[in-house]
C-alpha positions in Angstrom: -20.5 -33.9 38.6 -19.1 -35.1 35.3 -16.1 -32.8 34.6 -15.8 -30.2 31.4 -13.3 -32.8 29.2 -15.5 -36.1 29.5 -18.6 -34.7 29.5 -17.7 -32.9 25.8 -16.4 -36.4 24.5 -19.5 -38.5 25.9 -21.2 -41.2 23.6 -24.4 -39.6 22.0 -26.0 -42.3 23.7 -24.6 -41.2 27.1 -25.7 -37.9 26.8 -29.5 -39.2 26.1 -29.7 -41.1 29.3 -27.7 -38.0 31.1 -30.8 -35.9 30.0 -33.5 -38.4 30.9 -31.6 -38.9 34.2 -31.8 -34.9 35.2 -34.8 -33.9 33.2 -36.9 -33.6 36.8 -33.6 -32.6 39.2 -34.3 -29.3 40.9 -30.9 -28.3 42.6 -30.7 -25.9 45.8 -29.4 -22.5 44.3 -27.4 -19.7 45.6 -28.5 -16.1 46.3 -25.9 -14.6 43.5 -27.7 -16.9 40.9 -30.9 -15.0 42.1 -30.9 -12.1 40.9 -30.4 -12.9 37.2 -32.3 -16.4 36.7 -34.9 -18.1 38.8 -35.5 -21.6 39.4 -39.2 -23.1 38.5 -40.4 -24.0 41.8 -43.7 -26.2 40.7 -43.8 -29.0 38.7 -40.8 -30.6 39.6 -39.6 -33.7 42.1 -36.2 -35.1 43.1 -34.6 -37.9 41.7 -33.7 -40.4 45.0 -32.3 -43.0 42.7 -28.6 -44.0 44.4 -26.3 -41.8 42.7 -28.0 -39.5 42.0 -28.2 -37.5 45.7 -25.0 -35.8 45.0 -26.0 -34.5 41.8 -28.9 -33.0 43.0 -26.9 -30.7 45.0 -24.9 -29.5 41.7 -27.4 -29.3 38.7 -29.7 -27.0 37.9 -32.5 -27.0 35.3 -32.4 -23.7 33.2 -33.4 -24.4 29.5 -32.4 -22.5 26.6 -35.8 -21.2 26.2 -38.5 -24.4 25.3 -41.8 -23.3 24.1 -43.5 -25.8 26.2 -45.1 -23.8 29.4 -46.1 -27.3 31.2 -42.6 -28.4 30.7 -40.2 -29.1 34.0 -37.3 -27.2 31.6 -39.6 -24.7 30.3 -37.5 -21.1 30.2 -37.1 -18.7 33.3 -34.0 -17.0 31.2 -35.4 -14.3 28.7 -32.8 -12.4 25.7 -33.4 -8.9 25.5 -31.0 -8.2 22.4 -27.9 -9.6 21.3 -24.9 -7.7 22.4 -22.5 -9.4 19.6 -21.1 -12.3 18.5 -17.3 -13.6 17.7 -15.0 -16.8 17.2 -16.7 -19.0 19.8 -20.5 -17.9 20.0 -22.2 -14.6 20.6 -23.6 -12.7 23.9 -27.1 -11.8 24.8 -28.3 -9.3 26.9 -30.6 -11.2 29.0 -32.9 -11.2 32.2 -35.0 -13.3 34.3 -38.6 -13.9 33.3 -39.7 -12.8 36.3 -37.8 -9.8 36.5 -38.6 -8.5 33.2 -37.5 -4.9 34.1 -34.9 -3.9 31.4 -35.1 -0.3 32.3 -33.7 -1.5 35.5 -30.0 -2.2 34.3 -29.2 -4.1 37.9 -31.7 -6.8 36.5 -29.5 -7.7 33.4 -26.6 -9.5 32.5 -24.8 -10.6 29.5 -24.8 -14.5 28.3 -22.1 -15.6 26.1 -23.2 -18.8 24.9 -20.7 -21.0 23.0 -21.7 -23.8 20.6 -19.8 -27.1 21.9 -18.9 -27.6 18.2 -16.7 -24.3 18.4 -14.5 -26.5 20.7 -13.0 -28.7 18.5 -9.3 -28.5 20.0 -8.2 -29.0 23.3 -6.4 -25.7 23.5 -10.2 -24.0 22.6 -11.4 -26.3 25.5 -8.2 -25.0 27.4 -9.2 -21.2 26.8 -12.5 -21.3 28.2 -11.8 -23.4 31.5 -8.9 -21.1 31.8 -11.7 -18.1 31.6 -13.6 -19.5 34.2 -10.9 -20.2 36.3 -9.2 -17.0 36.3 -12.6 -15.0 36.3 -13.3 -16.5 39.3 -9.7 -16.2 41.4 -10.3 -12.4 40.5 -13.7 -11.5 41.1 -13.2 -9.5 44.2 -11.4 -6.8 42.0 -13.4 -3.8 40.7 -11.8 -4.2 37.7 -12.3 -7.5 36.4 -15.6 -8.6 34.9 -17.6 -10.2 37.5 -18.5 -13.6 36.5 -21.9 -14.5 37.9 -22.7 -18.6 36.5 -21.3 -21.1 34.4 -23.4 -23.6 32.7 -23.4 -26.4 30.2 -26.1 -28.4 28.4 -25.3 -31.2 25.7 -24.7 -28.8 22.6 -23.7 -25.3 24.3 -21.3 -23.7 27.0 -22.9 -20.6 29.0 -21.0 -18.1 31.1 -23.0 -15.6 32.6 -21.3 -11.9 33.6 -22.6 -8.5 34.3 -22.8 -5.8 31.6 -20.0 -3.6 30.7 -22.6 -0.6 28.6 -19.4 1.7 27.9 -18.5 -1.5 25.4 -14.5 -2.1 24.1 -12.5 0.4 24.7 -11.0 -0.3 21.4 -14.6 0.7 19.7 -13.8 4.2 21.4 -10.5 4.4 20.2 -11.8 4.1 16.7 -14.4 6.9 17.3 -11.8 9.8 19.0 -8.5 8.3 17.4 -6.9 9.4 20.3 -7.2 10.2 24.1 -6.3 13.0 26.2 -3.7 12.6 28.7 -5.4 12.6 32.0 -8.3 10.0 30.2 -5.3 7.9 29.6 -3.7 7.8 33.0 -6.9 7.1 34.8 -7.8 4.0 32.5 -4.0 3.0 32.8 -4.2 3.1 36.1 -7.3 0.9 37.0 -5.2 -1.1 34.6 -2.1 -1.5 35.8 -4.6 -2.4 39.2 -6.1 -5.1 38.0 -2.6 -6.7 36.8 -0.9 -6.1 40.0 -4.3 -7.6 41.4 -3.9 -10.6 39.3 0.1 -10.8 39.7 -0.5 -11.0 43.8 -2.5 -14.3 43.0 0.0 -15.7 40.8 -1.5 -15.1 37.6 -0.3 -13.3 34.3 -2.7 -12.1 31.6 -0.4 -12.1 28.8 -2.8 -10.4 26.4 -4.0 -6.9 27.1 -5.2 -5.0 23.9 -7.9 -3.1 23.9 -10.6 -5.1 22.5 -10.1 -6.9 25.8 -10.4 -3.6 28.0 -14.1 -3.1 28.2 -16.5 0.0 30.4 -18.5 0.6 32.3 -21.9 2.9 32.4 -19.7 5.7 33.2 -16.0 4.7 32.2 -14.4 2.2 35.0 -12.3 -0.6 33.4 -13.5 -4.5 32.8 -10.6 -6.5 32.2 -11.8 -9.4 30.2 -10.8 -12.7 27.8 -8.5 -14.6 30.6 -8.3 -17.4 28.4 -4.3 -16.8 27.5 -3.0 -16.4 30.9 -0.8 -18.3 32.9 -1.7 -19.9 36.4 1.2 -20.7 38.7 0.3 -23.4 40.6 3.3 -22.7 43.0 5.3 -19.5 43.9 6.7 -17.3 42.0 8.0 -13.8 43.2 10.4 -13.4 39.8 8.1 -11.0 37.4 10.2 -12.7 34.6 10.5 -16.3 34.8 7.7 -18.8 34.8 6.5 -18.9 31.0 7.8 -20.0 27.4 4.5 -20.2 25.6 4.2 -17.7 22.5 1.0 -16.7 23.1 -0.4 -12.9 22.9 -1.2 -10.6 20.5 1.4 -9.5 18.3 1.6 -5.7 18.5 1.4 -6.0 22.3 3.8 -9.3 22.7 7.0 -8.4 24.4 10.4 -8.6 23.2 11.9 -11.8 25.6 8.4 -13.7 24.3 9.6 -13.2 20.7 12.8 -14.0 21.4 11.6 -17.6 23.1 12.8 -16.2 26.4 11.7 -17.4 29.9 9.2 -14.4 30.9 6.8 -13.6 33.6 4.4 -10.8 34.9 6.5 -8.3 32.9 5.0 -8.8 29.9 1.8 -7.4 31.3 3.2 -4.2 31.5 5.0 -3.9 28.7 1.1 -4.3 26.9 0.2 -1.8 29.2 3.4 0.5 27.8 2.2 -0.3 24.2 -1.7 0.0 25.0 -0.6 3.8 26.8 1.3 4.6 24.0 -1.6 3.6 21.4 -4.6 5.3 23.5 -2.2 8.6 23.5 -1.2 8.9 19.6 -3.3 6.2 17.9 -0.8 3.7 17.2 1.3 1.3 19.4 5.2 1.8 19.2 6.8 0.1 16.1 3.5 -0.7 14.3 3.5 -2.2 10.6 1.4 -5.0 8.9 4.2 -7.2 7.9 4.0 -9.0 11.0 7.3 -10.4 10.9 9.0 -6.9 10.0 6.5 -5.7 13.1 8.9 -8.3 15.5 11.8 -7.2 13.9 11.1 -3.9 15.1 10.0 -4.6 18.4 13.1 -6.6 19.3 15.7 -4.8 17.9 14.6 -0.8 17.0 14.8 2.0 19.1 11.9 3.4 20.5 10.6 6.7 18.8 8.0 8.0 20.4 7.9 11.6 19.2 3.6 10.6 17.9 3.1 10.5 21.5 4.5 13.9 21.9 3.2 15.4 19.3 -0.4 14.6 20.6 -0.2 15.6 24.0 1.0 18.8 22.4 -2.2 18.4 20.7 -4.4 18.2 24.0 -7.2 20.7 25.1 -5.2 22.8 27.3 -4.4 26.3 26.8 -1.3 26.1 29.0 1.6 25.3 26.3 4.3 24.8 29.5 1.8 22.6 31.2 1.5 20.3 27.7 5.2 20.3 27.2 5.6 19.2 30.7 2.4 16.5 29.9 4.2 14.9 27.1 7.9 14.9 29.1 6.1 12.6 32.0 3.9 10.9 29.2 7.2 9.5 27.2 9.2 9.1 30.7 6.2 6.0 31.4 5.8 5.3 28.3 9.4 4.6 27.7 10.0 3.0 30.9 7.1 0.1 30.4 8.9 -0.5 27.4 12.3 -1.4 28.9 13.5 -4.2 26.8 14.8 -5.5 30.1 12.4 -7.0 32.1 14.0 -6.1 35.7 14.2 -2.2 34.8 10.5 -2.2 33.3 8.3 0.2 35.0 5.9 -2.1 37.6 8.6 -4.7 38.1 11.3 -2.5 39.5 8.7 -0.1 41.1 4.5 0.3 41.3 2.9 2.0 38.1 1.2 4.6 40.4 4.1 6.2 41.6 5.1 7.5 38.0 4.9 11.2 38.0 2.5 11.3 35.5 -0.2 9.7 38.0 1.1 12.1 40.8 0.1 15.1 38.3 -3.1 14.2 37.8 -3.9 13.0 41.4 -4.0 9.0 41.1 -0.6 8.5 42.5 -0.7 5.7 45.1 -4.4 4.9 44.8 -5.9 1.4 45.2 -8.5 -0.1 43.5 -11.5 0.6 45.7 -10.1 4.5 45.9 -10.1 4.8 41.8 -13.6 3.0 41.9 -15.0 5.6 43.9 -13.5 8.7 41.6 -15.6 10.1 38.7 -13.5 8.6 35.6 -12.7 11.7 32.8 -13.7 9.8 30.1 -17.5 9.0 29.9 -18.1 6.3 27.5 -21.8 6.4 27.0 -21.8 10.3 26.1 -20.6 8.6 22.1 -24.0 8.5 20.3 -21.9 6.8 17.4 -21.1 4.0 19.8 -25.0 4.0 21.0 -25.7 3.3 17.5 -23.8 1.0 17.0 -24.9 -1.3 19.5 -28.6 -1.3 19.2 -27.0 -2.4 15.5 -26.5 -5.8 17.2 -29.9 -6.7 17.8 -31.5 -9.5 16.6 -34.9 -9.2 14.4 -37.7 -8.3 16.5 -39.8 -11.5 17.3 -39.3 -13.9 20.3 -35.7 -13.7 21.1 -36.1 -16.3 23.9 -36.6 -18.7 21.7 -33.7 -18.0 19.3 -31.1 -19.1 22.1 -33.8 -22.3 22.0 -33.6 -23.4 18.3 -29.9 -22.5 18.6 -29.0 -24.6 21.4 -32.0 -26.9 21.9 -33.9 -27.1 24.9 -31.8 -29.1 27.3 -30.9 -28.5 30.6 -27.9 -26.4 31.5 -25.7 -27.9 34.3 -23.9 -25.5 36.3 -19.9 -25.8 35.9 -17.9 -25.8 39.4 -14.2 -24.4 39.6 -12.9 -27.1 41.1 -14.6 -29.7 38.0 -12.5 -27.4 35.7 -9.2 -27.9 38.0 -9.5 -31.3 37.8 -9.7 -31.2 34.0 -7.0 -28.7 33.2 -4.8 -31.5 35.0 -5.3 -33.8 32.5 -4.8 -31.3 29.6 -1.0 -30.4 28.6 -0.2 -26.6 29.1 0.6 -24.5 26.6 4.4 -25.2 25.2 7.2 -24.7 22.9 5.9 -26.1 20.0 3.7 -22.7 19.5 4.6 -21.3 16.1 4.2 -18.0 14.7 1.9 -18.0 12.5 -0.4 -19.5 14.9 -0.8 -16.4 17.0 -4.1 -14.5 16.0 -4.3 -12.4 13.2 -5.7 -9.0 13.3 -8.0 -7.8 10.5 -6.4 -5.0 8.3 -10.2 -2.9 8.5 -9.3 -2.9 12.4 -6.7 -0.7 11.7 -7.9 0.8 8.1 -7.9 4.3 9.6 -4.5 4.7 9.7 -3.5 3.0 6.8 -5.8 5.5 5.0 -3.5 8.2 6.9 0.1 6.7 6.3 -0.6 5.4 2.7 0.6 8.0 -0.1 -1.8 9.7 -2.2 -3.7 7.1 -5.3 -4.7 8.1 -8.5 -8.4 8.6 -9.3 -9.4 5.3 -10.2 -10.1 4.4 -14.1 -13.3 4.3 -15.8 -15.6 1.5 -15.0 -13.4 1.0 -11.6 -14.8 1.3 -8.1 -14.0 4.2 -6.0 -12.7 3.5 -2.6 -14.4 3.7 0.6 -15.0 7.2 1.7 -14.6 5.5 5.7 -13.3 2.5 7.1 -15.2 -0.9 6.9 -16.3 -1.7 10.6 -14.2 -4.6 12.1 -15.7 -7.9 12.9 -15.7 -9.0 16.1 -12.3 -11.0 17.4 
């Protein structure tokens, strides 16, 4: 099958004959593809021209939703709604046409569908290979999105997963402002799972926020956007060596990445000691909006992390010794995922779950499939706010099916195999030194406009004939 990189720089005319030659292939499909899309089984005939033999056994001849019903690529793929959209494209909630059930959420999935033209660089084309890639090496964890198809046609990229309803965690961060102790240890410890998880397979994530934490129905953690982290093609048992890319966000990057420093899994958990600290006060450690003033900070400052304290002081119980003794274990793992040195930090020198804060609330030691099993204390879907906010997202009424068509056209979609994107990441140079700072992503100030409307100093009434400032914050775009 032609690989990810050649097929995206083909000759227009190539990619004319490519759709004349597999406009009547019908591929043999797996069961997982089965229960979300379904292959027309009329109509069609095989292609027995030499050559083409092999391709039959790797194409398969979804369309974007054609209008024609007589049509070998007419559509078995039906949007429900439109889940959002970002940088590279936007997700639909979608399900096969013949199992039109939407009340039955096992029958739905969500379809990110990215317009080739978003890929204009090679480290765009780099970021959603690496996706797939990853996605893939860590599907048999609980918490990692589970990727269910890849698929291409001439003008679009498709990558099918199942539905995380509870949405970002970060959305739910905005709503409460803060979380309660025991919400945050269970979340950090499905967390600090599915790093360990990805760590035993040689892999570092290198940029856990959460907008890339997303829930379940009833709170369980998706870890998803894999297209930062770091495959290691060959050993590597030293949690801090094996990277020099700047890469990350920057309120979650860790100090021996800004200081160009060789680094490793560590990083992860020093994200995980920023994220903890964040879901527990509202803030990460060290947080400005002068970025560089932010890195000053994080490399050289010393930690303060009395917010934290003063909110678990704040929690629900009416215990006051039981909160003082909360937000003594609280700090303790905060303070220890943020060990500027990376052999001390908290999950390199010993397992997250045996923190004392994990043993007080009954998570200490407890593997993936365990955690899975337990009822998390934070229920996502119980935020009509939230609930609002994403039946926001959907598209006008009218035939949504055929908005993903006059998007993307009506060719077929070819599905994309792991090893096709191994072949082309070896032809694409990895990430390396020559990385800059200001090319790191920047975060929008509305994401954060909350607590800028808390730390800011009092304004004066605004003069006559001047607007008055929002009574709330603007809601963030997408990332």
């Amino acid at each position: 099958m032609m690989s990810l990189l050649s097929w995206s720089w083909r000759t227009e005319e190539d990619e004319q004959q490519q759709q004349q030659q597999q406009q009547h292939v019908v591929p043999p499909y797996s069961e997982d593809d089965m229960d979300v899309m379904e292959v027309e089984k009329r109509g069609h005939r095989r292609n027995r021209s030499h050559g083409q033999l092999e391709k039959n056994k790797k194409t398969r001849c979804f369309s974007c939703g054609g209008q024609d019903a007589e049509s070998p690529r007419g559509s078995e793929l039906v949007a429900v709604s439109q889940l959002g959209h970002g940088s590279f494209g936007r997700v639909y909630l979608v399900t096969s046409k013949k199992k039109k059930r939407t009340e039955d959420k096992s029958s739905l999935a969500a379809l990110k569908a990215i317009p080739l033209a978003s890929l204009n660089t090679k480290k765009k084309i780099e970021h959603v290979a690496y996706e797939r890639r990853v996605v893939e090496a860590l599907k048999d964890h609980p918490n990692v999105i589970e990727l269910r198809g890849a698929w291409r046609c001439p003008n679009a990229l498709y990558l099918l997963t199942e539905v995380a309803w509870g949405g970002e965690l970060f959305r739910h961060l905005q709503h409460k402002r803060r979380f309660e102790p025991k919400q945050v240890c269970f979340l950090a410890a499905e967390i600090a799972s599915a790093l360990e998880h990805a760590h035993a397979r040689r892999i570092a994530y290198r940029d856990l926020k959460p907008e890339n934490v997303l829930l379940d129905a009833v709170g369980h953690v998706k870890l998803v956007d894999f297209g930062l982290s770091k495959i290691f093609e060959g050993p590597n048992d030293d949690a801090t060596r094996g990277c020099r890319s700047l890469c990350g966000t920057p309120e979650y990057m860790a100090p021996e990445t800004l200081n160009r420093q060789e680094y490793g899994y560590a990083v992860d958990f020093w994200a995980l000691g920023m994220l903890s600290a964040e879901l527990l006060s509202g803030l990460p450690p060290w947080y400005t909006s002068d970025r560089d003033e932010l890195f000053r900070r994080i490399r050289f400052d010393p930690l303060e992390l009395s917010p934290v304290v003063q909110a678990v002081l704040k929690s629900k119980s009416d215990d006051a010794t039981w909160r003082w003794e909360v937000a003594r274990e609280a700090t303790d793992f905060v303070a220890r995922l943020l060990d500027r040195n990376p052999h001390r930090r908290l999950g390199t020198s010993a397992p997250c779950n045996t923190h004392d804060l994990f043993k007080r609330f009954g998570y200490a030691g407890l593997q993936a499939a365990r955690l899975h099993k337990l009822s998390p204390p934070y229920n996502p879907n119980a935020i009509a706010h939230l609930q609002q906010r994403r039946a926001d997202d959907a598209p006008p009424k009218g035939n949504v099916a055929s908005a993903l068509w006059t998007h993307f056209g009506r060719a077929p979609l070819v599905s994309i195999a792991v090893d096709d994107i191994s072949r082309d990441l070896a032809k694409v140079p990895g990430a390396d030194d020559t990385k800059k700072v200001g090319d790191l992503p920047e975060r929008s100030r509305a994401i954060r406009s909350w607590t800028y409307l808390q730390a800011a100093p009092p304004k004066p009434p605004p003069s006559q004939g001047q607007k008055p400032p929002l009574s709330k914050p603007p809601r963030p775009d997408h990332h």
